[in-house]
Structure formats: C-alpha cells, structure tokens
N, C-alpha and C positions, 0 to 999 in steps of 0.2 A: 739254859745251863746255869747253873748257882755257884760262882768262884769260890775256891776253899779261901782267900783271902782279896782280898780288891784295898786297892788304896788311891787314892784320887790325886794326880798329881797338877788338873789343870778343873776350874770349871769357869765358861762363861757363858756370856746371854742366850748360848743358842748351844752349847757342847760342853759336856764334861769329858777329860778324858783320864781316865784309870790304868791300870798294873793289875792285872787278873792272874793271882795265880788258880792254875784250871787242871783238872783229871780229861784230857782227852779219854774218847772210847777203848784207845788199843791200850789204856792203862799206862802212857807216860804224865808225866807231866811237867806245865809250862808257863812261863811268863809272859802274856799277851798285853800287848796295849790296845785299848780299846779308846772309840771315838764314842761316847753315846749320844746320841741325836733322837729328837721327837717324832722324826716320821713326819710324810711330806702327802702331799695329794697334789696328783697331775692330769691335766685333762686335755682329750682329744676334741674339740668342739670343730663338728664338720655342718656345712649347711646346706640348703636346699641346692645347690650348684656344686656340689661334692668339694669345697673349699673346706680347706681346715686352718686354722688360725695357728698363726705361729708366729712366734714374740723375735725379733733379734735385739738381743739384748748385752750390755757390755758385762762381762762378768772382769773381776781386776784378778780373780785368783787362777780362770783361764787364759787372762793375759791377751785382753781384749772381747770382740764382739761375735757373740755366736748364736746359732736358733736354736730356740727351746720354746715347748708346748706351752701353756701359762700351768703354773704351779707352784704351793707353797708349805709354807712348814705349819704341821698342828698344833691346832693350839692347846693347853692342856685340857683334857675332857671332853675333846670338840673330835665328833665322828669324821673319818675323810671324808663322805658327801659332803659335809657342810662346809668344810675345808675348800674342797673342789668349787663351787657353788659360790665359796664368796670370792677365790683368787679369779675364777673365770670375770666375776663381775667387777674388781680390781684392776684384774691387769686389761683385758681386753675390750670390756664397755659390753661384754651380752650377758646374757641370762639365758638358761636353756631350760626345755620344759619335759625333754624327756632325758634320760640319766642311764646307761648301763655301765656295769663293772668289766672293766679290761685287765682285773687281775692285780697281783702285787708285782714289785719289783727289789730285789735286795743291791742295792749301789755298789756298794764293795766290803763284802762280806769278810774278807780279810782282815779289816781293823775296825770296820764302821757300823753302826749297831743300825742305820739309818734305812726304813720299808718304806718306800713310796708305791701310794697307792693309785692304779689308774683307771680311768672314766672316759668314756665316750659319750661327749654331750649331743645333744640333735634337736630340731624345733626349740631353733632360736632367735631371741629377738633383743633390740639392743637398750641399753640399761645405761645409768650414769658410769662413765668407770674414775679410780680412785686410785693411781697405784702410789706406795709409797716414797718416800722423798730419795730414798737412796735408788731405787728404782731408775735404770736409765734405759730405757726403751722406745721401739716401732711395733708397729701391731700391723701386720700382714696377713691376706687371705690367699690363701695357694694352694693349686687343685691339688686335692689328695693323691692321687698317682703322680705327681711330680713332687711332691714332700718322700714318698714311699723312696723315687728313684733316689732321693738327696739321701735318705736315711742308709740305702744299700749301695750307694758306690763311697758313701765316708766324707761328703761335703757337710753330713751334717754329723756333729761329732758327739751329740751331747747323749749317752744311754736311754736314758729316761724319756726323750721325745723321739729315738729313732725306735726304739722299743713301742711305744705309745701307738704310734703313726702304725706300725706294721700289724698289731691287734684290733687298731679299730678299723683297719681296712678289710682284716680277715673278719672281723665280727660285720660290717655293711654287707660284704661280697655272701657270707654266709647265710644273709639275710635273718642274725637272730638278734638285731634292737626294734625297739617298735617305734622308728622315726616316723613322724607323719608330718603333714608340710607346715613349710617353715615360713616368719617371715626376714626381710632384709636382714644381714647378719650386721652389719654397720652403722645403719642410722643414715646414710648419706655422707657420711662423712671420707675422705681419703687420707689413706694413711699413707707413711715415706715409702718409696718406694715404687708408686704409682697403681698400687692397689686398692679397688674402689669399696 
C-alpha cells in the first residue's frame, strides 16, 4: 500500500519509524505509525537425533533471558537463505546442507512493516561460530517434541521460534524435506545447560 503522505519522524540503525497518512479499503481514512524494519530470517536446524537448536538468549527489551531459534536481520540485497545460512553459522557453530522453506511470518502487523522468514535446516555439520559482541547467548540442543511441548503450553514466549518449531515438526512428520543423515550437530563441544 502507497501512503497518500508519510513523514518520518524517527530513523535509526536498524528502524525508521513514519506517520502514514493511508486510504484503508472501506474508504476511511488514517494516521498510522509505522515501524519499518528489514526483515529477518529464522531457522529451525534439527538433527540426526530430532534435536533442534535453540539459543537462550538475554534480550534487555524482553526484560531478560528467553529461547529463540537462531535468527537475524537482512542485510540489504541479501536473500533470506543466505541470511539463514550465515546467522545459523554465527549464532550456533553449524552449517546445514540441506535447506527447506517453512514460510513467512508477519511479527506484528499492526505497526511493524517487519517478514521474517523461516527455514528448516537438516544434514548438519559443525562450523566455526561467530556471534556478535552485543550477542549474549547459550546454544542448546533439545528434542524437538519437547521444544513443540514448550512452544504450546507458553514456556517459550517468543512467536517467531514457537511458530518455527511447530512448521518444522509438521514439515519432518509430513515427511516433505529431503533430510538425509547427518553428522554431529556440535563438534563435541557442551554447551550451558548440560547439552552435549
């Protein structure tokens, strides 16, 4: 939709945020504040033991520490695969070799222009990781039906990884990625928590 007027009244490193004036469908019209955001790509990486990786991570705007799939914001030009592909190898130390799409997601389409895209990774195998300095993270492997259970009784809070987790379990169950076997997801390494 093309605002009859926009004015910007905030922009920073990551968000502009504007005053749209806009012709809804029924023919009113309104003054929306809008959030516009780059769009994000998030990934479901599960592995040969039906574990899937899940970051617990502090967020200060959640007002502390909560799990989330690994995922990140686009860069300009940059496809979600590739997006996907390099936060997986960032945040969690793997690499995966096979890739299906688990759809979009719109965060909150009330104010916020922001599509995160998501990915079910599978045959995978472990990589350097690299995550950013502001970055404050644990990297967890946790059987997929027990992330499913967290996502649907509301322990895990965050949309975007309770949404993630429940598509890539209906696309495994469905049998429509072409996982083939995997190696170690970790490297040997353990991570907090007591996850090997």
């Amino acid at each position: 939709m093309t605002p009859i007027k926009s004015t910007t009244r905030f922009e920073g490193r990551i968000v502009t945020v504007t005053v749209d004036e806009v012709q809804l469908p029924n023919g009113t019209r309104a003054e929306l504040e809008v959030v516009h955001h780059p769009g994000g790509a998030v990934v479901a990486a599960v592995d040969r033991d039906e574990r899937v990786c899940l970051l617990r991570q502090y967020r200060y705007v959640a007002d502390g520490w909560i799990w989330e799939l690994p995922a990140g914001k686009l860069e300009p030009s940059e496809p979600p695969l590739a997006t996907a592909q390099r936060e997986l190898a960032e945040e969690a130390g793997v690499r995966a070799r096979s890739w299906s799409s688990l759809g979009s997601y719109v965060s909150s389409p009330g104010v916020f222009s922001e599509v995160l895209h998501l990915f079910l990774a599978r045959d995978l195998e472990p990589t350097a990781s690299a995550p950013e300095i502001h970055e404050v993270l644990e990297v967890h492997w946790i059987p997929l039906a027990e992330a499913c259970r967290r996502a649907l009784d509301g322990e895990l809070r965050d949309g975007k990884t309770a949404l993630g987790l429940l598509r890539a379990a209906h696309q495994i169950a469905a049998g429509t990625t072409a996982a083939g076997p995997t190696s170690t997801c970790v490297g040997g390494r353990t991570h907090p928590g007591g996850e090997p």
